[in-house]
PLY file of the C-alpha trace (Angstrom):
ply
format ascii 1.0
element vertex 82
property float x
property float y
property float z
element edge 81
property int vertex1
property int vertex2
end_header
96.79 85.53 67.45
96.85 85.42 71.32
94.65 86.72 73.71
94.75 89.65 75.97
95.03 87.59 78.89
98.02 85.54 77.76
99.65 88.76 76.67
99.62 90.03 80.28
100.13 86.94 81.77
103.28 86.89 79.61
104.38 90.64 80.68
104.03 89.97 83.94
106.22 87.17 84.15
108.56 88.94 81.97
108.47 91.88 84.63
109.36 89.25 86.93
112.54 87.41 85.37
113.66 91.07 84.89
112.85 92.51 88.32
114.20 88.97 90.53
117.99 90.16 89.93
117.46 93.38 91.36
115.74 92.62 94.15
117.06 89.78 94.93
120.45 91.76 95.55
118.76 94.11 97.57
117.31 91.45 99.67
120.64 90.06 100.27
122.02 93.42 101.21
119.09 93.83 103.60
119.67 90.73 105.44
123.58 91.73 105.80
123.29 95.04 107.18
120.09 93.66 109.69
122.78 90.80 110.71
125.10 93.54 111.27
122.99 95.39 113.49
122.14 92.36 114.85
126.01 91.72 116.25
126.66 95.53 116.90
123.40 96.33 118.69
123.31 99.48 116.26
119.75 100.23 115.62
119.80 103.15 113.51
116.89 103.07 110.63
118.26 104.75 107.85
121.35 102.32 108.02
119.44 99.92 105.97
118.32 101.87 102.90
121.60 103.79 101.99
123.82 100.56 101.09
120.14 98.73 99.54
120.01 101.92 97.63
123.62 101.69 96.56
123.89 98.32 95.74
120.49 97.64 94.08
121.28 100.67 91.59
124.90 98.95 90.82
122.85 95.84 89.61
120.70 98.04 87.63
123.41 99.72 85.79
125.38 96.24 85.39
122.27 94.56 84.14
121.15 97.38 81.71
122.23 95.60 78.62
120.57 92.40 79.26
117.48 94.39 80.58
117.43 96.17 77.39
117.80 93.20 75.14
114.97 91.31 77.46
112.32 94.23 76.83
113.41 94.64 73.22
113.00 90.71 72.15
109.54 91.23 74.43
108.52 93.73 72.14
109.10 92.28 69.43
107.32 89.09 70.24
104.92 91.11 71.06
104.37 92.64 67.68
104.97 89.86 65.86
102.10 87.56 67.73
104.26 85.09 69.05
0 1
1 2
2 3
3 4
4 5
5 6
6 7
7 8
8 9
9 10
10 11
11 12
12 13
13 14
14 15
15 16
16 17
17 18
18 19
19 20
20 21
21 22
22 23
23 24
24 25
25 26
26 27
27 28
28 29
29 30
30 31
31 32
32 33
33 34
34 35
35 36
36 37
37 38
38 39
39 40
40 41
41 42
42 43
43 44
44 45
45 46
46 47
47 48
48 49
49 50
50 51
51 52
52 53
53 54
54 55
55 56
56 57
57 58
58 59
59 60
60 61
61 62
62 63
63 64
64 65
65 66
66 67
67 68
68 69
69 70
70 71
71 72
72 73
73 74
74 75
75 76
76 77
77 78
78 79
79 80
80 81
């Protein structure tokens, strides 16, 4: 049997494995567009959120599978006490 604390502990770093691809692509978008503005001397705000939008929902939708098979071996893990 495990403990509650180990159970979160391992949630939370399963949140994490699943949430570093995402992010991490909208990270790198971020830092291309702020380069971008960088070189142009555009400084428009809402220049950076519209592509980090775009891309870091294209991740989503190309990781869904392997996000679904992460959460569903979780739970059953989970369930099954390790």
């Amino acid at each position: 049997m495990i403990d509650a604390v180990d159970a979160v502990r391992v949630a939370l770093l399963e949140v994490l494995v699943i949430a570093v691809p995402i992010l991490g692509a909208g990270l790198t978008i971020g830092l291309i567009v702020s380069l971008f503005q960088a070189v142009t001397q555009i400084q428009e705000q809402t220049l950076s959120f519209v592509p980090k939008i775009v891309i870091m929902l294209l991740v989503s939708i190309l990781l869904l599978s392997w996000i679904s098979i992460r959460m569903a071996d979780f739970a059953t893990e989970m369930f099954t006490g390790f």
